[in-house]
C-alpha angles and dihedrals in degrees: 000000000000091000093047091051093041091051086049087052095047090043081043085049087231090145098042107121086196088056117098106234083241087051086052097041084050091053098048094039080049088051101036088051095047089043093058097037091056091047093039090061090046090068092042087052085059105039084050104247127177110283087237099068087048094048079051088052096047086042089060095046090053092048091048102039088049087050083044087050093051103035089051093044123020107023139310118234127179095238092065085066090051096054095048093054086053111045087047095060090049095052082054090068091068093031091058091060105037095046099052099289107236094356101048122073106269079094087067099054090059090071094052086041092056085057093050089049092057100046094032097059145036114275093249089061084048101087088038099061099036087062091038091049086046097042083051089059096042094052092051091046093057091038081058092051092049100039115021093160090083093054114098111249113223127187115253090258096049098048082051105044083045089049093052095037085046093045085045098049092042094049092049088039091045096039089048087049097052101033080054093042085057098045100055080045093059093040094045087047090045089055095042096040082050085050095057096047084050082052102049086042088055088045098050077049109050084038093060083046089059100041093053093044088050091052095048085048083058105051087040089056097052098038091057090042089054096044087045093060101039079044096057089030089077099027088051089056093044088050089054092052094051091042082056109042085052089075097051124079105291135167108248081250085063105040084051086049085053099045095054093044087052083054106043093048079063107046087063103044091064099047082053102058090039091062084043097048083035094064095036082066102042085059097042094251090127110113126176118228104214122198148146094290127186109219095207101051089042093057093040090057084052095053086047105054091037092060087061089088092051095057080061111040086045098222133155112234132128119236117198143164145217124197106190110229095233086064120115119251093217125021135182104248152115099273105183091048089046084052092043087054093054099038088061097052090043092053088051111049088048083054100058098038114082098186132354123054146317107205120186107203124190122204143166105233092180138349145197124195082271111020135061132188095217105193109206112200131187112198132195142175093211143115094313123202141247131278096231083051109055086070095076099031102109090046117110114273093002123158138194086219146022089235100037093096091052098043092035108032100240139142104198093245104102102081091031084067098037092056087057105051093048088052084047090051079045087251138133129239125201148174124215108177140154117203105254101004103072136267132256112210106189124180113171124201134209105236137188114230110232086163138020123219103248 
């Protein structure tokens, strides 16, 4: 008996996990109908009904077992629910009369029909159908009373022996239905409620896997902080001592041994501080310092502290800068990263140009009456850089060449971080270059005016 049952839910698709739950209350309300109209004409056949009503019943099975057919195998679609419901009310308006009219069983079905209707069909369709199903019956019901001549006359025995096989067949077809109904609900409700502990059991563990990562940033982020300071602590004196003994007597082989010691300390401050800064950002330590600013103050510290390496590299170059009128005197805005950024592009475009100018220019692109998008632009006339390149020229450790590091002392981590700080600040940060001609690195910043420029 289990294998049999088992074979009619895996032919009803009960047990199909690819099936909707609508597509698989549509299967089992199509066979369960078909199931009890066959039947059901069986009877009639026997109680010697018209031929018509059992043409009407044969009519129904074929119409539920094709939508069967095509819901179970090809695709369900709301609107073949839509149509079944349809077209079997209207096969209820000649049933009514060729099976006894009010007092033959076509009344019963109406109860069983209201229960098709709700599980059939969205719950918007529901209050529709119910009134249509009930206006149906009221209509026939008033047709009856004023022309009793087209309903279908039975003997005393037959109306009786229709109204018991129809209450019998109702009550097993209605009771299959819901009992399969209840049974898909509980399965369906077992496998999600499974899926949800499978998913709790996933969260607490990916959880725990969070937790510990966030913890191993942490202590990655304050071991590198610690080693960073006792790191600068001893380069930064280093880098006192040579700045000092530059300006003593020294033999022009010194005074080069000094110069490259000066320049190698700091070298490696900075990379230092760029891995530091780097992996604040990756864990989401970073924070702005915001703050009244003056722009030009702020650029000239910059320039300052970027022809340092000039001094040293000896080089001839001539470093200027251009402060548009329109740009606000204060601004509301993290100085000492402002000045970080440019700092960085400065350094390097007076590292890669070898004769010629670095020029810092300072524009308004666009303004409000309290906002202002300052663009900030460092232009050079040195080596440039090619086009393929300039792609992956803001990525960490990124070079334009295998060999730059090695000819021009870099990490790759200056416009990386660069990059970082100006989306932090909601900026932008770009590269225009032509190989050979220079290069032109812009970021520009939305900034609060504190104080216009009068």
């Amino acid at each position: 008996m289990v294998t049999y049952i088992n074979k009619i839910k895996k032919f009803l698709g009960v047990d199909n996990p690819y099936l909707s739950l609508e597509n698989k209350f549509f299967n089992v309300v199509c066979f369960t109908v078909s199931l009890n109209v066959f039947i059901g004409a069986l009877v009639n056949v026997y109680l010697h009904f018209p031929l018509e009503l059992i043409f009407i019943e044969l009519a129904i099975a074929i119409c539920t077992t094709t939508g069967f057919i095509y819901s179970r195998f090809k695709k369900y679609d709301i609107r073949l629910a839509l149509f079944f419901v349809f077209f079997a009310i209207a096969a209820i308006i000649p049933a009514w009369f060729f099976n006894g009219g009010v007092e033959g069983s076509t009344t019963h079905s109406g109860i069983a029909f209201i229960g098709f209707i709700l599980v059939l069909l969205p719950p918007k369709y529901h209050w529709f159908f119910i009134i249509l199903l009930a206006s149906v019956f009221f209509a026939c019901f008033q047709v009856e009373k004023h022309f009793p001549n087209l309903v279908h006359i039975s003997t005393e025995a037959e109306k009786q022996s229709d109204l018991i096989f129809s209450g019998i067949l109702n009550i097993f077809i209605t009771g299959i239905l819901i009992s399969s109904l209840k049974r898909i609900h509980l399965r369906d409700k077992a496998e999600i409620l499974g899926k949800n502990q499978e998913l709790e059991t996933y969260s607490k563990a990916l959880s725990l896997a969070k937790d510990k990562a966030e913890k191993e940033k942490d202590v990655k982020t304050n071991f590198l902080s610690s080693m960073s300071h006792e790191i600068r602590t001893p380069l930064n004196g280093v880098i006192g001592i040579t700045e000092l003994l530059s300006d003593t007597e020294l033999s022009a082989e010194q005074q080069e041994l000094i110069e490259m010691l000066h320049s190698s300390s700091s070298l490696l401050v900075n990379i230092v501080t760029d891995i530091l800064d780097l992996s604040k950002m990756e864990v989401g330590q970073f924070s702005l310092n915001l703050k009244e600013s003056n722009i030009k103050n702020c650029v000239e510290s910059a320039m300052k502290i970027s022809t340092s390496y000039k001094k040293f590299a000896k080089k001839d170059i001539q470093i200027n800068y251009h402060i548009a009128s329109d740009v606000a005197t204060l601004v509301w805005m993290d100085e000492s990263r402002v000045q970080q950024i440019l700092i960085n592009l400065i350094s390097n475009a007076i590292k890669f140009t070898q004769e010629g100018s670095v020029i810092v220019e300072v524009s308004v692109s666009t303004q409000t009456a309290t906002m202002q998008e300052v663009v900030f632009s460092v232009k050079d006339t040195g080596i440039g850089i090619k086009k393929e390149a300039l792609a992956d020229l803001f990525q960490p450790f990124s070079q334009i060449t295998n060999n730059f590091s090695q000819v021009y002392n870099g990490t790759g981590l200056g416009l990386s971080i660069c990059k970082k700080l100006v989306e932090l600040m909601d900026g932008e940060i770009w590269a225009e270059s032509v190989e050979n001609q220079g290069s032109n690195f812009s970021f520009k910043l939305p900034l609060k005016i504190v104080e216009r420029n009068e």
